[in-house]
Jmol script that loads the backbone (N, CA, C; Angstrom):
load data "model"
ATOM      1  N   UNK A   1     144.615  52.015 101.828  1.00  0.00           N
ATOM      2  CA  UNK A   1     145.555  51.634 102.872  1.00  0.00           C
ATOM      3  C   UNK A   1     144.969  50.483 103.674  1.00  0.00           C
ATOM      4  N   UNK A   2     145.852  49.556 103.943  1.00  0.00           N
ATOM      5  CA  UNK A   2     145.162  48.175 104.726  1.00  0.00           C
ATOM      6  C   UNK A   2     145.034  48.715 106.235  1.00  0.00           C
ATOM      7  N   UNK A   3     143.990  48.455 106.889  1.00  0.00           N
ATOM      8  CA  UNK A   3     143.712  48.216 108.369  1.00  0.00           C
ATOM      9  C   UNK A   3     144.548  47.475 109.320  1.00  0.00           C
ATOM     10  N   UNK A   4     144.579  47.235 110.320  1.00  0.00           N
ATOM     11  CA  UNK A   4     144.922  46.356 111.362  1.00  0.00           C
ATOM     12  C   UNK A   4     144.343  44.641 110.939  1.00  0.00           C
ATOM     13  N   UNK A   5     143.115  45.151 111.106  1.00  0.00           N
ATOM     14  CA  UNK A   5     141.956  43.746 110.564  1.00  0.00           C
ATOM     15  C   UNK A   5     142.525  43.123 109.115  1.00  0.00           C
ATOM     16  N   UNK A   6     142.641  43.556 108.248  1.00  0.00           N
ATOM     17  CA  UNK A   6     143.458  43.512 107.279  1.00  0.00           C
ATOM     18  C   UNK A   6     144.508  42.431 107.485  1.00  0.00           C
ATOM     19  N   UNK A   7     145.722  42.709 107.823  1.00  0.00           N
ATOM     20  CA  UNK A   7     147.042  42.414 108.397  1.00  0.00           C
ATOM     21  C   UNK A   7     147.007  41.443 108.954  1.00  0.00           C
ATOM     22  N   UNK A   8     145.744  41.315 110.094  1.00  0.00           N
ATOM     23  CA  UNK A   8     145.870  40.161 110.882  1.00  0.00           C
ATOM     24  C   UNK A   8     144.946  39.236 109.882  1.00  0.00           C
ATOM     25  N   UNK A   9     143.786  39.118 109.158  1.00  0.00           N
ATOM     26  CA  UNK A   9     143.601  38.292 108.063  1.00  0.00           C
ATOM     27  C   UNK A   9     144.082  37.914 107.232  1.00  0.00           C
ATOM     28  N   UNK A  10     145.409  38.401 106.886  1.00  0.00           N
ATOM     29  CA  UNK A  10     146.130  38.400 105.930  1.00  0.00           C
ATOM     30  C   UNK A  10     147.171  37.314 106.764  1.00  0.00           C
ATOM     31  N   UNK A  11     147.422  37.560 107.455  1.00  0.00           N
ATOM     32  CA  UNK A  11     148.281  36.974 108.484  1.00  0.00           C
ATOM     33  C   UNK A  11     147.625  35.147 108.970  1.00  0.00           C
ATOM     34  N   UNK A  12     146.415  35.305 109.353  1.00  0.00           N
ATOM     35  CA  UNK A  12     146.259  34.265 109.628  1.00  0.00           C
ATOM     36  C   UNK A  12     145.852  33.110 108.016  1.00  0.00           C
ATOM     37  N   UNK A  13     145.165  33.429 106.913  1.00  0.00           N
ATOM     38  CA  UNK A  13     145.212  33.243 105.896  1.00  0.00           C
ATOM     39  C   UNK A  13     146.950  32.537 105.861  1.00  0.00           C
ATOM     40  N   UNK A  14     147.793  32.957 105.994  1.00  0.00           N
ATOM     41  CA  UNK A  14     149.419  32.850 106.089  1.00  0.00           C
ATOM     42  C   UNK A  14     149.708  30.727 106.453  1.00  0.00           C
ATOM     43  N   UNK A  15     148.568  31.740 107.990  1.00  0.00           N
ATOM     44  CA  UNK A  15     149.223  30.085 108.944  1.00  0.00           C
ATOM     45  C   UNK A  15     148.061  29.313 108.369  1.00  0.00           C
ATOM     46  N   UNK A  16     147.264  29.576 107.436  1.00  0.00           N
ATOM     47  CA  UNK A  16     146.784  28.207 107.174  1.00  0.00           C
ATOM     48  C   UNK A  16     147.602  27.332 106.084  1.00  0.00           C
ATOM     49  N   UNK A  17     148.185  28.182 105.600  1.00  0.00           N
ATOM     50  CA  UNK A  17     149.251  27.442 104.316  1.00  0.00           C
ATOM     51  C   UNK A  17     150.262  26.514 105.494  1.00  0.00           C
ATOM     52  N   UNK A  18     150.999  27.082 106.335  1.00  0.00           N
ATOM     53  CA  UNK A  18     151.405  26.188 107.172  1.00  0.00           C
ATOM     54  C   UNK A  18     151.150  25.065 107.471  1.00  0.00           C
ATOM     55  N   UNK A  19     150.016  25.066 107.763  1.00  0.00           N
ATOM     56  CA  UNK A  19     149.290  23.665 108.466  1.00  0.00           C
ATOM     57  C   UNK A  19     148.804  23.063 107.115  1.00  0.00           C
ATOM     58  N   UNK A  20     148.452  23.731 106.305  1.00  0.00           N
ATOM     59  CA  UNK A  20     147.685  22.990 104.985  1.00  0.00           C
ATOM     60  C   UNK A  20     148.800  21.969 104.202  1.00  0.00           C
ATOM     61  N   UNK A  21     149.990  23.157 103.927  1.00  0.00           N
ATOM     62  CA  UNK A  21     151.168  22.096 103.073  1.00  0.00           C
ATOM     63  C   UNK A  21     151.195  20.941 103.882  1.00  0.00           C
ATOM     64  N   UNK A  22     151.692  20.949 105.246  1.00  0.00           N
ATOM     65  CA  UNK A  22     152.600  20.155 105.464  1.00  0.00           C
ATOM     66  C   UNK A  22     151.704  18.852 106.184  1.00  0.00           C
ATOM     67  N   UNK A  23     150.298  18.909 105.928  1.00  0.00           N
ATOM     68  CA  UNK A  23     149.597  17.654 105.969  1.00  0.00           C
ATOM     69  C   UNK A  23     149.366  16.444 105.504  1.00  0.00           C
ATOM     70  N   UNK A  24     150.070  16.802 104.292  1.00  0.00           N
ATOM     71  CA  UNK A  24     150.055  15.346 103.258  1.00  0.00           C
ATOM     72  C   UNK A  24     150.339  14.915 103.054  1.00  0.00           C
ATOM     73  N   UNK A  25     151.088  14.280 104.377  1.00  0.00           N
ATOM     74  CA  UNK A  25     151.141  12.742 104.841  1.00  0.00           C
ATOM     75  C   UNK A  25     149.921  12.220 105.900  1.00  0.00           C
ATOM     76  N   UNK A  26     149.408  13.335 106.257  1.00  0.00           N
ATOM     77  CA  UNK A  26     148.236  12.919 107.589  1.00  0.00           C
ATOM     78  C   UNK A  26     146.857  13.012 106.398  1.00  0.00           C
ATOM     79  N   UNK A  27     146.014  11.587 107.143  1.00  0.00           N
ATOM     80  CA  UNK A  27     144.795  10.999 106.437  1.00  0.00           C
ATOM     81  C   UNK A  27     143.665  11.117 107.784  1.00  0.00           C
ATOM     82  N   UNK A  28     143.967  12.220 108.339  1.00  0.00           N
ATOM     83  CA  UNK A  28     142.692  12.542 109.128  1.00  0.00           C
ATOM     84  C   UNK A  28     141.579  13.231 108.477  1.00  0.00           C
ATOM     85  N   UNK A  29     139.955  13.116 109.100  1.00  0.00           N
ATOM     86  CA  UNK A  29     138.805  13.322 108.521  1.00  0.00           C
ATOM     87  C   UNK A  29     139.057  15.016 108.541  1.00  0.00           C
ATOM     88  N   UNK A  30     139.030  15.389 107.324  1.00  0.00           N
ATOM     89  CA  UNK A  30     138.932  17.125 107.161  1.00  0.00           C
ATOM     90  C   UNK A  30     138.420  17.857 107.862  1.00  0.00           C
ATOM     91  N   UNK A  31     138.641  19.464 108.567  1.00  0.00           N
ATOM     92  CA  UNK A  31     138.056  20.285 109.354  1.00  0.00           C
ATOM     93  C   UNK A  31     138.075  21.232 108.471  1.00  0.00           C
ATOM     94  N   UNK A  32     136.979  22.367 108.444  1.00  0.00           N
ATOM     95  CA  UNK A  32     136.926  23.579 107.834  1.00  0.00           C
ATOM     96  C   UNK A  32     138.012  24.141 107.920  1.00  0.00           C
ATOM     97  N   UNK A  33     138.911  24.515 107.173  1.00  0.00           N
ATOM     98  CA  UNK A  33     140.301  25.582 107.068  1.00  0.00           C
ATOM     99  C   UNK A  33     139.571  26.775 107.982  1.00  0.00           C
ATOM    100  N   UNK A  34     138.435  27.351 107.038  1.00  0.00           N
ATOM    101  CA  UNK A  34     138.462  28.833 107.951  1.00  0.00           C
ATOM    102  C   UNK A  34     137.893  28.590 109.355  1.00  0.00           C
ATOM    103  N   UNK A  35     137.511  27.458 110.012  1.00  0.00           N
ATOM    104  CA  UNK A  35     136.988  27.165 111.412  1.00  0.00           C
ATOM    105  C   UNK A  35     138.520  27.377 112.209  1.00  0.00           C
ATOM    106  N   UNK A  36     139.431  27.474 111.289  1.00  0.00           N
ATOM    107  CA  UNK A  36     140.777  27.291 112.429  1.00  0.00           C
ATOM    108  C   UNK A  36     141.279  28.776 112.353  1.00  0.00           C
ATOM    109  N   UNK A  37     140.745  29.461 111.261  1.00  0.00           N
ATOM    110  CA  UNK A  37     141.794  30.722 111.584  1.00  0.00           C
ATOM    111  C   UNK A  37     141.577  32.063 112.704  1.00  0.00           C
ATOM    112  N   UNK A  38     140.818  31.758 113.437  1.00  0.00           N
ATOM    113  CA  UNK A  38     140.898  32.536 114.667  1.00  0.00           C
ATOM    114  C   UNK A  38     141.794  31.850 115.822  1.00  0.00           C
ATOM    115  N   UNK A  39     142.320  30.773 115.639  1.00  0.00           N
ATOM    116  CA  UNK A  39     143.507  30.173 116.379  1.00  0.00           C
ATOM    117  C   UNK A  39     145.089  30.054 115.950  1.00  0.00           C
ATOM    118  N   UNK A  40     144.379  30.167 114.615  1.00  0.00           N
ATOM    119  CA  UNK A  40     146.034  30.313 114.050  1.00  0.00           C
ATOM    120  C   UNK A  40     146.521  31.791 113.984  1.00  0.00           C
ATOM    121  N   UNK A  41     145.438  32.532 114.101  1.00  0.00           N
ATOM    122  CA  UNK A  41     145.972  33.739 114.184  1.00  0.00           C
ATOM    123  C   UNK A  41     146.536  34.223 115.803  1.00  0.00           C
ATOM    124  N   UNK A  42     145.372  33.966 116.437  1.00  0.00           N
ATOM    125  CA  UNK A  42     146.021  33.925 118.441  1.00  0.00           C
ATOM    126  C   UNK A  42     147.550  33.443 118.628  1.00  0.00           C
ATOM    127  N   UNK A  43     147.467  32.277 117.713  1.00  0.00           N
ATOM    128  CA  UNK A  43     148.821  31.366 118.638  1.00  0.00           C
ATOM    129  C   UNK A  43     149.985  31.192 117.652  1.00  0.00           C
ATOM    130  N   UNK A  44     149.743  31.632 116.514  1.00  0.00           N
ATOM    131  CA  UNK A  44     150.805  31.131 115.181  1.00  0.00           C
ATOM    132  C   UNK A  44     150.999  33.137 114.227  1.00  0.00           C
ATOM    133  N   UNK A  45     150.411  33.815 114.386  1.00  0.00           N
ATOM    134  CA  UNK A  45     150.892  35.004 113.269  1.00  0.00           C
ATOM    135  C   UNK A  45     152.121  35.677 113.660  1.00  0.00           C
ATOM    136  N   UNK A  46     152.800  35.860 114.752  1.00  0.00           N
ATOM    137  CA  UNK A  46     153.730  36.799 115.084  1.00  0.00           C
ATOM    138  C   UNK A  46     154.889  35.775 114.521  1.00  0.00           C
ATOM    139  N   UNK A  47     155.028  34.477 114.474  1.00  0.00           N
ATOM    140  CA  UNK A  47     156.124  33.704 113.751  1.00  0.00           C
ATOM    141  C   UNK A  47     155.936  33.509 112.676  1.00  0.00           C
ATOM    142  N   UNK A  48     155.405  34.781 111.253  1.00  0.00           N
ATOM    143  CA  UNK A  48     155.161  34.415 110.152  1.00  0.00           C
ATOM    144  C   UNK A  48     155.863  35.753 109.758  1.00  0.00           C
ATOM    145  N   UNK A  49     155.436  37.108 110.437  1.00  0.00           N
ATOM    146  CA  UNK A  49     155.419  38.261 109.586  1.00  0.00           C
ATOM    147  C   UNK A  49     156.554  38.362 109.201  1.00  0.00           C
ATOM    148  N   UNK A  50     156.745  39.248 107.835  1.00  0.00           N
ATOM    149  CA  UNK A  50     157.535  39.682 107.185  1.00  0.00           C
ATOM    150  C   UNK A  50     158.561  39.468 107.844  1.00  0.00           C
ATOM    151  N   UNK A  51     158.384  41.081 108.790  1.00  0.00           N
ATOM    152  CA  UNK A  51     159.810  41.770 109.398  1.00  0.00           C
ATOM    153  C   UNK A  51     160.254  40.838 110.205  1.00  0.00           C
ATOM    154  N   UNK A  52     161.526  40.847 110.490  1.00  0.00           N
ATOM    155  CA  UNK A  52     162.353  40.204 112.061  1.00  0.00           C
ATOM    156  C   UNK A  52     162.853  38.907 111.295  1.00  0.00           C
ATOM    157  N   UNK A  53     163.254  38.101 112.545  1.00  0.00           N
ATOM    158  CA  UNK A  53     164.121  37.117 112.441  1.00  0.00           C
ATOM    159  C   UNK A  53     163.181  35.286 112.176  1.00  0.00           C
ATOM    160  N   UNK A  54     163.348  34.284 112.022  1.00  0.00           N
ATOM    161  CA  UNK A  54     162.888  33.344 112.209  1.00  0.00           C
ATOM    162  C   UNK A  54     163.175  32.946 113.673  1.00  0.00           C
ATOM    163  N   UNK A  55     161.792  32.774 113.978  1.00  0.00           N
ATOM    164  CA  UNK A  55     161.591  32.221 115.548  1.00  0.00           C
ATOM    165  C   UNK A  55     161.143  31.159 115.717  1.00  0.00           C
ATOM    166  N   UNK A  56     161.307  30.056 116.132  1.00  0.00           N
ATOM    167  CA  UNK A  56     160.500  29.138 116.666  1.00  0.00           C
ATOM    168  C   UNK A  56     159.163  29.464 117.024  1.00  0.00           C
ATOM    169  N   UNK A  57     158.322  28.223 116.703  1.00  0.00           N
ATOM    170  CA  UNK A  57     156.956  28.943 117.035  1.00  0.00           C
ATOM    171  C   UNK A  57     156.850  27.942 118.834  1.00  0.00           C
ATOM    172  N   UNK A  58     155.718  28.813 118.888  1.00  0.00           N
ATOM    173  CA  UNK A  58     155.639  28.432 120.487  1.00  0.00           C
ATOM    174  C   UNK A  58     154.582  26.659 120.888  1.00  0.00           C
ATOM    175  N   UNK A  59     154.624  26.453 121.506  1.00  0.00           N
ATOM    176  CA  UNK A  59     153.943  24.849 121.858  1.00  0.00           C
ATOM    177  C   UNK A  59     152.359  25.041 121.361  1.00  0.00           C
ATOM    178  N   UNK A  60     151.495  26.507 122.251  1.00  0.00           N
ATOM    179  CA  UNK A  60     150.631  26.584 121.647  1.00  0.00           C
ATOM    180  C   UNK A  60     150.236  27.056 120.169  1.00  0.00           C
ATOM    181  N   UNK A  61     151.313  27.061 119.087  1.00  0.00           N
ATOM    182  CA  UNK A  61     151.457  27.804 117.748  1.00  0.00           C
ATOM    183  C   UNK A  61     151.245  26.009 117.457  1.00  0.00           C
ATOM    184  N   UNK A  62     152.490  25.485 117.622  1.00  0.00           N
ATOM    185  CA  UNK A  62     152.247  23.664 117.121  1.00  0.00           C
ATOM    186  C   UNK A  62     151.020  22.858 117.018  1.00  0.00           C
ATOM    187  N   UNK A  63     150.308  23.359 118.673  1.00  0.00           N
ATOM    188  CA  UNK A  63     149.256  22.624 118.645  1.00  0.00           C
ATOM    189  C   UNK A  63     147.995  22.962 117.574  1.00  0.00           C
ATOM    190  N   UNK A  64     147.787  24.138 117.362  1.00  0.00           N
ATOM    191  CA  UNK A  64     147.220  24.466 116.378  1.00  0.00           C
ATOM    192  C   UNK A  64     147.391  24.065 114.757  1.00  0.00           C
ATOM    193  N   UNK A  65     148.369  24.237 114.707  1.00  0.00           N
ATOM    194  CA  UNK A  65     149.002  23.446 113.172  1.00  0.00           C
ATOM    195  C   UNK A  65     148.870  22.041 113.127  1.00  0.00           C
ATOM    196  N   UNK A  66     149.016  21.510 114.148  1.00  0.00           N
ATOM    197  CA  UNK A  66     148.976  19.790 114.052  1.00  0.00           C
ATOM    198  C   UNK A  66     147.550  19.641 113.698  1.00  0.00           C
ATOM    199  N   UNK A  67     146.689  20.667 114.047  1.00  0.00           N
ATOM    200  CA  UNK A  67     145.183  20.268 114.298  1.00  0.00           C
ATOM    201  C   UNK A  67     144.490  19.889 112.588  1.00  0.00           C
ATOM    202  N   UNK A  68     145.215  20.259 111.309  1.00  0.00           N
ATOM    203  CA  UNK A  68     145.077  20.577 110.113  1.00  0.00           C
ATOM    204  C   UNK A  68     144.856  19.107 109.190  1.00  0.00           C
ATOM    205  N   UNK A  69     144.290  19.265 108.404  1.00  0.00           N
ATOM    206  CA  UNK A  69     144.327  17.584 108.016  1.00  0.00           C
ATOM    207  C   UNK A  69     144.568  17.920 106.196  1.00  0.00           C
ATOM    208  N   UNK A  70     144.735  17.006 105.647  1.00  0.00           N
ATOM    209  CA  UNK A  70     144.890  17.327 104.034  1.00  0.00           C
ATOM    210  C   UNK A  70     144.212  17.196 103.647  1.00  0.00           C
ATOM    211  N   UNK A  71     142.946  17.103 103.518  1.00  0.00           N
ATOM    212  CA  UNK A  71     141.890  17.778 102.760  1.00  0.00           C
ATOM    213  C   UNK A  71     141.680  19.536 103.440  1.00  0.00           C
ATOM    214  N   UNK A  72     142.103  19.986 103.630  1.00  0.00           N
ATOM    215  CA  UNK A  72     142.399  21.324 104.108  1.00  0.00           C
ATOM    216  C   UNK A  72     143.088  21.655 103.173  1.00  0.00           C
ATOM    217  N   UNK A  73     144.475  21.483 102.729  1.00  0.00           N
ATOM    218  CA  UNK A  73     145.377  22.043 101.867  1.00  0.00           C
ATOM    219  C   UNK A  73     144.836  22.613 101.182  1.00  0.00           C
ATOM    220  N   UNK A  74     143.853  22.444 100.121  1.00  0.00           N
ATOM    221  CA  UNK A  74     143.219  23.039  98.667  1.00  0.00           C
ATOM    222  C   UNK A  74     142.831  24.137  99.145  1.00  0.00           C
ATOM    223  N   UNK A  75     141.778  24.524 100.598  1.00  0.00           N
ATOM    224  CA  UNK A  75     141.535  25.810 101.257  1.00  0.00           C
ATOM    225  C   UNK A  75     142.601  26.413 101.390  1.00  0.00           C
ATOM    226  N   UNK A  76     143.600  26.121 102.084  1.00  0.00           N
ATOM    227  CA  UNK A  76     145.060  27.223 102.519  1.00  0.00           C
ATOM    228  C   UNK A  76     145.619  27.465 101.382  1.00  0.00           C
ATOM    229  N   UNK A  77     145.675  26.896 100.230  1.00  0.00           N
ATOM    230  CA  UNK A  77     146.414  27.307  99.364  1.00  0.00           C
ATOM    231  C   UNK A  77     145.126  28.419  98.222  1.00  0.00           C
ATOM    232  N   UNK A  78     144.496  28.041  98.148  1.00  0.00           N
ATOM    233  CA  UNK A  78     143.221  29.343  97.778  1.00  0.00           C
ATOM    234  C   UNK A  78     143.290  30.395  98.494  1.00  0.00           C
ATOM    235  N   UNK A  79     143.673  30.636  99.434  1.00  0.00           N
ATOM    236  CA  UNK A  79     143.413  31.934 100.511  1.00  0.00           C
ATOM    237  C   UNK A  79     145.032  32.820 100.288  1.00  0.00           C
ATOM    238  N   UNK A  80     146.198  32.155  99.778  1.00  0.00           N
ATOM    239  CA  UNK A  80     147.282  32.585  99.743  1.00  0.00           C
ATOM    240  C   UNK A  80     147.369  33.346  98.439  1.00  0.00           C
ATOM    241  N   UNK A  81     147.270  34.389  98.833  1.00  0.00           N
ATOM    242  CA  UNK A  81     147.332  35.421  97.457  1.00  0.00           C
ATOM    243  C   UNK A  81     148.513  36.299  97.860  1.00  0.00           C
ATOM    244  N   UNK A  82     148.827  37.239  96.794  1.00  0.00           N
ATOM    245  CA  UNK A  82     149.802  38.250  96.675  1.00  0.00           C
ATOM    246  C   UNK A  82     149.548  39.466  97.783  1.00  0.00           C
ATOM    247  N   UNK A  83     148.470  39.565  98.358  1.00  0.00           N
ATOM    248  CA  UNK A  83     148.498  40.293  98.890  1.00  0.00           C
ATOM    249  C   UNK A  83     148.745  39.979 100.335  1.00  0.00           C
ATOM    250  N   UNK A  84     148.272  38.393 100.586  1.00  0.00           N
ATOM    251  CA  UNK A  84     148.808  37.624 101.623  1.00  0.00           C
ATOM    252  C   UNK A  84     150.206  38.055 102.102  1.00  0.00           C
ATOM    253  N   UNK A  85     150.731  37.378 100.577  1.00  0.00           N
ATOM    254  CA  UNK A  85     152.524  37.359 101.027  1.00  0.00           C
ATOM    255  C   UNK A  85     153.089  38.180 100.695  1.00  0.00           C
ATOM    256  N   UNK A  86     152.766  40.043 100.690  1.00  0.00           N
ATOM    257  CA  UNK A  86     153.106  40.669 100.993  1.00  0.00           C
ATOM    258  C   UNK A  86     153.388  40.821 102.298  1.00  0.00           C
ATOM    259  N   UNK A  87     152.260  40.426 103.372  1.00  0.00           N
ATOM    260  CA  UNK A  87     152.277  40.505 104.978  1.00  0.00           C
ATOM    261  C   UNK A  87     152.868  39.520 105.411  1.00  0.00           C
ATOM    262  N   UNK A  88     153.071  38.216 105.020  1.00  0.00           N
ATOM    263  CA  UNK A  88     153.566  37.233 105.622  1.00  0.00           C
ATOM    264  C   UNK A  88     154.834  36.736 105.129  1.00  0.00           C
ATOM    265  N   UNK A  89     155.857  35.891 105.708  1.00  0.00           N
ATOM    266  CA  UNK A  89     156.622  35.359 105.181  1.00  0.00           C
ATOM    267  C   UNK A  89     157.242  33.845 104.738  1.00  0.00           C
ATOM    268  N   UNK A  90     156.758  33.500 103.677  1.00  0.00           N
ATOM    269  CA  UNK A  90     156.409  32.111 102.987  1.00  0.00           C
ATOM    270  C   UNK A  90     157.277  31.714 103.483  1.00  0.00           C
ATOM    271  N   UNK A  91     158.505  32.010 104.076  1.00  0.00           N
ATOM    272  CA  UNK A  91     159.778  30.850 104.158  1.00  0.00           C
ATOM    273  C   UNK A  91     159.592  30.553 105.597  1.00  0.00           C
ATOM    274  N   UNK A  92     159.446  31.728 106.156  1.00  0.00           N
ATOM    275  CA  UNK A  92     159.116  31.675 107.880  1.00  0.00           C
ATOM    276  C   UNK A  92     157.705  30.818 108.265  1.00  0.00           C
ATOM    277  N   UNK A  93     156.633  30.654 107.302  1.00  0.00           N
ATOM    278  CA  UNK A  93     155.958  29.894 107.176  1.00  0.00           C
ATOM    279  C   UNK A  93     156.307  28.419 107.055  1.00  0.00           C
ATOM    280  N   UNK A  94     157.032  27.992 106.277  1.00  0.00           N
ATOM    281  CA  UNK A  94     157.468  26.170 106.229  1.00  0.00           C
ATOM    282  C   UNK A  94     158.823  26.652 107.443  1.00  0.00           C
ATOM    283  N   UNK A  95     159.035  27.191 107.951  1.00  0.00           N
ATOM    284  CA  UNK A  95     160.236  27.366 109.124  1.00  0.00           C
ATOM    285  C   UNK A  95     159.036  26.498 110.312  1.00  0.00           C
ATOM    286  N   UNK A  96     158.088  27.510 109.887  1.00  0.00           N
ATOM    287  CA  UNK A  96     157.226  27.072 111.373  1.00  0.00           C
ATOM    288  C   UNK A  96     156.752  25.710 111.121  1.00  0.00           C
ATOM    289  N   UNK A  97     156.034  25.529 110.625  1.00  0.00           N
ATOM    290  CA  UNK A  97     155.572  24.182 109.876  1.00  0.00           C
ATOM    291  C   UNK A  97     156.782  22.494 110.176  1.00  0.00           C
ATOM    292  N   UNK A  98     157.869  23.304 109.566  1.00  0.00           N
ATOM    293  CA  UNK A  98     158.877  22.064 110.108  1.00  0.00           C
ATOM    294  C   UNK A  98     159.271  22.384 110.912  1.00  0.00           C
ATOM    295  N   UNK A  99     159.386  23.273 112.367  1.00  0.00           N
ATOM    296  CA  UNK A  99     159.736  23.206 113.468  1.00  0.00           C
ATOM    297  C   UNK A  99     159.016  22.562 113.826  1.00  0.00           C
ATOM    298  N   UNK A 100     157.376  22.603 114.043  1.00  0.00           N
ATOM    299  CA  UNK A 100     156.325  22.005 114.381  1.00  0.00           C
ATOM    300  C   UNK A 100     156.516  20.735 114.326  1.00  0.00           C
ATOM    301  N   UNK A 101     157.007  19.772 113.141  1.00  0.00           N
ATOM    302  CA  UNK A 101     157.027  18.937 113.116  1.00  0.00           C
ATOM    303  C   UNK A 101     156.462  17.934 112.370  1.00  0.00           C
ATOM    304  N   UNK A 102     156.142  19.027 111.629  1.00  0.00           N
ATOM    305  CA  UNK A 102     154.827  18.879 110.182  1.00  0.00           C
ATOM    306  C   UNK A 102     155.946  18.420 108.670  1.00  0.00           C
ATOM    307  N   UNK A 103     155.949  17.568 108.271  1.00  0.00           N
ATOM    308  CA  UNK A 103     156.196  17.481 107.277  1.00  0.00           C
ATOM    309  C   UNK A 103     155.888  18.200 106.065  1.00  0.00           C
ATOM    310  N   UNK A 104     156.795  18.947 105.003  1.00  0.00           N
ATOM    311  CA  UNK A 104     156.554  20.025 104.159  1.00  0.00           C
ATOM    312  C   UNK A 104     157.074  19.741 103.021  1.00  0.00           C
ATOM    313  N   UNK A 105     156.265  18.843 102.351  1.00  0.00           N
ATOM    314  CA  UNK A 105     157.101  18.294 100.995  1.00  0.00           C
ATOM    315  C   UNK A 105     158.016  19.405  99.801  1.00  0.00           C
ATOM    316  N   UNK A 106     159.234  18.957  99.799  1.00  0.00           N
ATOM    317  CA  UNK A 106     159.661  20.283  98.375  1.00  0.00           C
ATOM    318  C   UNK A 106     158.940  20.457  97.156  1.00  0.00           C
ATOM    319  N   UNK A 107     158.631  21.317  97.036  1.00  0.00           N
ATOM    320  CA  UNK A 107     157.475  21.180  95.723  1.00  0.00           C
ATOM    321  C   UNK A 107     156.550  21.520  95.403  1.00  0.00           C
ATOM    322  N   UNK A 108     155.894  22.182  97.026  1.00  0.00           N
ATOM    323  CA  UNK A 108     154.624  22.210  97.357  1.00  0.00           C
ATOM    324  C   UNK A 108     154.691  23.363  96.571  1.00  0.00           C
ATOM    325  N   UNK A 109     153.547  23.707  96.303  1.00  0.00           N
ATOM    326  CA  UNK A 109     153.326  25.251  95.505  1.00  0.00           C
ATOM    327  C   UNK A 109     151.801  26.011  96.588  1.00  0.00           C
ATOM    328  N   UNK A 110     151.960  27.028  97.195  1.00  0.00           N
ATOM    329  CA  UNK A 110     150.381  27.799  97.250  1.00  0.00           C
ATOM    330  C   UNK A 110     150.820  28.971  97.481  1.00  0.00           C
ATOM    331  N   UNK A 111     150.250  29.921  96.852  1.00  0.00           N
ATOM    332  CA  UNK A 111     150.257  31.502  96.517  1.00  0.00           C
ATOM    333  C   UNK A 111     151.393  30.828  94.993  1.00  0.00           C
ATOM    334  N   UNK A 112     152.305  31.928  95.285  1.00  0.00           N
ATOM    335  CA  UNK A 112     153.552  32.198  94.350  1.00  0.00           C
ATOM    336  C   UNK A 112     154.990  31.330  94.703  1.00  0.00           C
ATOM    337  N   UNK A 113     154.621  30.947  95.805  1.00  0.00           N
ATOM    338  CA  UNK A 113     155.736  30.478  96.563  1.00  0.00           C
ATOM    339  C   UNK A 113     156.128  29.080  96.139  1.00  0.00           C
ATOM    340  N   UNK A 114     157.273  27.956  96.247  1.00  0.00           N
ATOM    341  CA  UNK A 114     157.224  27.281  95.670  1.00  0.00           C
ATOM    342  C   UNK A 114     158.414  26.306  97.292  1.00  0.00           C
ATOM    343  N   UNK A 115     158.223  25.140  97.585  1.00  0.00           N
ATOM    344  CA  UNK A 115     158.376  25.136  99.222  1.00  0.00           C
ATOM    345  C   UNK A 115     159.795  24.414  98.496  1.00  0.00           C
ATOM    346  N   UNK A 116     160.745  24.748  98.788  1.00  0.00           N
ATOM    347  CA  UNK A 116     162.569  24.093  98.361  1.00  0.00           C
ATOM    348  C   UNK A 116     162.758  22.849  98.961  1.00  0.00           C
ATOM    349  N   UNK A 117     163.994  22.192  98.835  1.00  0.00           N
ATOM    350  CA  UNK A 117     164.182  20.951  99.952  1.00  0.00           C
ATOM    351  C   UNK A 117     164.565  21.472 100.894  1.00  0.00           C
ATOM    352  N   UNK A 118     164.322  20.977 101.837  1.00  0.00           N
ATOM    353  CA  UNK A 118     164.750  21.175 103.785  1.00  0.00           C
ATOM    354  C   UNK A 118     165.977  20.809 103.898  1.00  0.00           C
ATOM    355  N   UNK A 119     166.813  22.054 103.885  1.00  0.00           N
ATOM    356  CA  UNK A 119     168.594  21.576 104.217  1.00  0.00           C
ATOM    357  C   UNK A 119     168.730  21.340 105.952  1.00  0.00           C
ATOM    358  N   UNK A 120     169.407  20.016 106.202  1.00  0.00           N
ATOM    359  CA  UNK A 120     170.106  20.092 107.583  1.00  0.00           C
ATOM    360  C   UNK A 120     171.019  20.805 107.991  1.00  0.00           C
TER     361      UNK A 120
END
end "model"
wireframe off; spacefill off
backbone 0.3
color backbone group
């Protein structure tokens, strides 16, 4: 049976795919993926999980995601496993990502998930 600790690793693992896809258009100098996930989990996991509705993520959820650069991607998308996206929700994930303001190319692939075009 998974833990709490669990859930929320699983969870923040989640928001790094967030920030990871939707970097590659940004050519900033790389930061450790896992140096960020004790922030993405604080300010970005409750707008990922499974259950409930799609929410906007909050100003401090954005600022965290913006912080991501693309040489990161290859980390967030390694960490996204099946057992990930059991806890999280891949779509509510690029929800947050392009609310943010992050560009999320269609196509992208990490875990199982596969990111669609962005309907207006």
């Amino acid at each position: 049976m998974a833990t709490a600790d669990t859930h929320r690793h699983a969870l923040a693992l989640s928001m790094l795919l967030i920030v990871g896809v939707h970097i590659l258009g940004n050519h900033k100098v790389s930061a450790n993926c896992k140096e960020i996930v004790p922030s993405l989990v604080s300010n970005c996991s409750r707008f990922v999980r499974v259950p409930g509705p799609k929410v906007p993520p909050s100003a401090a959820c954005c600022q965290v995601a913006q912080a991501v650069t693309v040489a990161d991607v290859p980390c967030f998308c390694k960490l996204i496993t099946p057992a990930v996206e059991k806890v999280i929700s891949m779509e509510k994930v690029v929800y947050v990502a392009r609310t943010c303001g992050l560009p999320v190319p269609p196509g992208t692939v990490c875990g199982s998930y596969t990111v669609p075009p962005k309907f207006v």
